[in-house]
N, C-alpha and C positions, 0 to 999 in steps of 0.2 A: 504493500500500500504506500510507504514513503517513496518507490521508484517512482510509483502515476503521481503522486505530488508534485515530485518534482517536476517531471516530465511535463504536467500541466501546469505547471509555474512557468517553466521555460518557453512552452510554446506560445503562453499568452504576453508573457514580454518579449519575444521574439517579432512577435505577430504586431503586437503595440509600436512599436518604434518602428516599424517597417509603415503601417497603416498611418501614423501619424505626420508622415513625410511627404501622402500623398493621398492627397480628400477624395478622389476617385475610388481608390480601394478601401477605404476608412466606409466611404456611404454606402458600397454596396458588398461589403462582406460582413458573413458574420461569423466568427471563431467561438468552436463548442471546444476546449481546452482537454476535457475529459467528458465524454459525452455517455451514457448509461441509455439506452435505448433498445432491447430488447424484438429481436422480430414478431414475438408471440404478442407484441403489442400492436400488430396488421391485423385488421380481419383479412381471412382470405389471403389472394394471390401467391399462393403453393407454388407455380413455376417461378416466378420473379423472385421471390426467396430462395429457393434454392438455386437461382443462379450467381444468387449474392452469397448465399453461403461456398460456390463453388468457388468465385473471386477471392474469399475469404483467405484462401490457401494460397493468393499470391503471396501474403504476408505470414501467414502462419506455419504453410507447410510446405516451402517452396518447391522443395525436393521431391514432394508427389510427382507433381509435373514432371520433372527428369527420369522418373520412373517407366512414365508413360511413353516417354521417348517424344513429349513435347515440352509445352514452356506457356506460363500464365498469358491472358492476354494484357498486351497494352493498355489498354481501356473498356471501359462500358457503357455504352449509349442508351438509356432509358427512356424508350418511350409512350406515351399514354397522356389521354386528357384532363387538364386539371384537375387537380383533387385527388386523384386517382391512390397516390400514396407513393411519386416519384423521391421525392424530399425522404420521407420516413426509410426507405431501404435502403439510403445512402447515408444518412445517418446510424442503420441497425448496421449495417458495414463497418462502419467507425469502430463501432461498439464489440464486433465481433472482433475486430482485428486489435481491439484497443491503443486505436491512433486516435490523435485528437483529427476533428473533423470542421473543415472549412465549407460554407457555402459562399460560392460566389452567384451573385443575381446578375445574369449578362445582359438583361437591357437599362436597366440602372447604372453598370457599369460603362458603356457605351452612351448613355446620355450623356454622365459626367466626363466622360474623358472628352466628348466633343466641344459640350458647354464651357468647360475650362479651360479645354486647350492646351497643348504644348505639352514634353514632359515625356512624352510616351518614352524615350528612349530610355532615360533613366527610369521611369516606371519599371520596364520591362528587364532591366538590370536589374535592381531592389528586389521583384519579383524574384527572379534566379538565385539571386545571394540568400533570399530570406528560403527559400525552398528547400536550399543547401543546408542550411544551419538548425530547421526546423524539425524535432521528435518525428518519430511515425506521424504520417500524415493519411488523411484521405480526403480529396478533391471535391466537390462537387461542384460542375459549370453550370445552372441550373436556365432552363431556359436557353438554349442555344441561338435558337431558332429566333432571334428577337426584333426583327420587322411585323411579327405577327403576335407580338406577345401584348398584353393588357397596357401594361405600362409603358409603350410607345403608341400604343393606340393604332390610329389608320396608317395606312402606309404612306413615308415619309419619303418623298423624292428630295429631299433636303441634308439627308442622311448620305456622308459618303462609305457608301455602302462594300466597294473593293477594300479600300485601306483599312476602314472595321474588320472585315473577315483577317485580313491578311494580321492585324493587330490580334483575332482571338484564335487563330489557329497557330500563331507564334505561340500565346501563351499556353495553350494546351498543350502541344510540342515540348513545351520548357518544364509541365509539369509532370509529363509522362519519361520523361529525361532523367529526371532528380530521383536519387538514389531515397526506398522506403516512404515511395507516394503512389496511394492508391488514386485512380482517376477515373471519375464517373462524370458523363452528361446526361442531359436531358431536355427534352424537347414535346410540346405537347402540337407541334405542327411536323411533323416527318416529313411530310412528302415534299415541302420544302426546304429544307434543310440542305444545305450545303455539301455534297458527297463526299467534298475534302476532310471533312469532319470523322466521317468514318471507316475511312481505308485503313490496311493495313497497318500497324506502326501508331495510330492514332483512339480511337473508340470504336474499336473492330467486333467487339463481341455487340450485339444488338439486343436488348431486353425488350420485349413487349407487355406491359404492365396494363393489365386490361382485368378490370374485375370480374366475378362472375355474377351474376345477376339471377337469385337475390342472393344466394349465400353470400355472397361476400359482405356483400352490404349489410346484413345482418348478423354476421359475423364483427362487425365494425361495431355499430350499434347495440349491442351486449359488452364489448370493450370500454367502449366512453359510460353506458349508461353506468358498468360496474365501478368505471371513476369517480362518475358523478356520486353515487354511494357513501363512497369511500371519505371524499372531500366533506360530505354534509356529514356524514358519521350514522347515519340510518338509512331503512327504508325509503326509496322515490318514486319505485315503478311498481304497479299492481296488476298483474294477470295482462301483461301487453302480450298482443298476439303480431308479433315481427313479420311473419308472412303476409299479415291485413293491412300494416303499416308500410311496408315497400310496394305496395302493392296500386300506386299512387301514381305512378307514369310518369314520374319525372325524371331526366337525366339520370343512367344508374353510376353517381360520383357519391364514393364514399366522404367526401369534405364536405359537398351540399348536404347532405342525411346527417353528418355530424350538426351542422350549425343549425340543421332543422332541429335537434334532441337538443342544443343549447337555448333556443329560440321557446321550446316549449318552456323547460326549466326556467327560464326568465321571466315568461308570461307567468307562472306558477308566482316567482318570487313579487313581481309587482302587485299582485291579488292578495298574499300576505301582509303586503305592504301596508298595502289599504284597507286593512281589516278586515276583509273576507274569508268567510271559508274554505280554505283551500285541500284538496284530494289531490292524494297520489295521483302520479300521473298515469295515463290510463290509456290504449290505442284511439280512443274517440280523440284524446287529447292531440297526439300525435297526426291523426286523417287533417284534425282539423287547420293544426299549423302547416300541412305537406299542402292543402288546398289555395291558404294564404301565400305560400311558397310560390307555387303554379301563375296566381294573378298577377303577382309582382313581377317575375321573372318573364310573362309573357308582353309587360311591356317595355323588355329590355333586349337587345341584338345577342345580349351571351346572358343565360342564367347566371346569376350572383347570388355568393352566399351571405351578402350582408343588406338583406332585404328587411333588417325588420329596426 
């Protein structure tokens, strides 16, 4: 336990003075130092986990692989539609391999480095020296694909969109380079997507991260709800029938269904609030907030889980 101390002592002051030299990487990263995140906290996706458990042994069992008479891959390209649970297995990755674990946001990043300007060289230096210097590591470039991502919004002909790529396939390059870096992306637009991104030498192995519908999702929703439990210290939920509750038509994204199970929780908590009587929550509870979900979201171009 004193090694991960240290270890997470070192990576977040390594990380610190490296991010503070340059506000691009400061606003759009964010460093788990010792990250505890557990896969059995997915509902579902059986294949995606075990492919991240296979990754696992770039760092843990190298030597499997020389057995086999091959060799870990380079990277791993994660893809699937928001919510889906790309984030979460590259953080359960971290955790397996007990490296501390970075996410980077690439259209955040790519704002900031155009808005501000200048620097990239030394950015891209600092990047490398800090890579070198830094404990086990694992990657994640989250969002690759960031012409089409939320937070660039529509598509930008203002964006210089060559010298961007050629800036994030450097640094993907530089971090599948550096000696004890594990290196994941992700992308919820594939088919556009960049093919340099996933050749050989680069994020060669291809994850398909696609729930199954409804277990999965209810799988998820037995997870959170048994958090939610946990955090109040009682009982919350009374005879919910999970198969009647997904059973709603809406996008099957296990992060929309979470926020819907936090959405009802909340409406519960404001009814307390106000002196009312409040019952465990119950599937009517549930139909009725997946219903409010539906009208919200239908008058928006992408369902949002922050409709209420």
């Amino acid at each position: 336990m004193k090694d991960r101390t240290i270890q997470r002592e070192r990576a977040q002051n390594i990380w610190n003075s490296f991010s503070r030299k340059f506000e691009p990487m400061n606003q759009s990263t964010r460093l788990e130092p010792m990250p505890s995140f557990d896969t059995s906290r997915i509902g579902g996706l059986a294949d995606a986990k075990d492919e991240i458990q296979t990754y696992a042994c770039a760092a843990t069992d190298r030597e499997v692989y020389v057995r086999w008479g091959t060799h870990p891959p380079s990277g791993v390209l994660l893809i699937g539609q928001p919510g889906v649970g790309k984030t979460l297995l590259a953080r359960s990755l971290a955790t397996l391999t007990e490296t501390s674990f970075l996410e980077v946001t690439i259209p955040k990043l790519v704002l900031e480095v155009i808005h501000r300007g200048g620097k990239v060289g030394e950015l891209m230096a600092g990047w490398t020296d800090t890579l070198d210097e830094m404990p086990p590591l694992t990657v994640l470039f989250n969002e690759l694909e960031f012409l089409q991502a939320e937070e660039i919004g529509a598509r930008r002909p203002d964006l210089p969109v060559g010298p961007v790529m050629d800036f994030l396939l450097d640094m993907v390059d530089r971090a599948i380079a550096a000696e004890d870096v594990l290196v994941v992306g992700s992308t919820a637009h594939p088919d556009t997507l960049r093919r340099a991104f996933s050749q050989p030498g680069r994020l060669e192995r291809i994850v398909e991260v696609t729930p199954q519908f409804p277990s999965d999702i209810i799988d998820t929703l037995r997870i959170h709800a048994g958090d939610a439990e946990k955090r109040a210290g009682r009982p919350l939920f009374v005879e919910v029938e999970w198969d009647r509750v997904v059973s709603g038509g809406i996008p099957p994204s296990p992060g929309h269904w979470v926020h819907i199970l936090h959405a009802v929780l909340r409406r519960k908590a404001r009814c307390e609030a106000a002196g009312e009587d409040v019952t465990p929550v119950t599937t009517d509870d549930f139909r009725a907030e997946v219903e409010r979900f539906k009208k919200a979201s239908s008058r928006l171009e992408t369902p949002s889980g922050t409709y209420v």
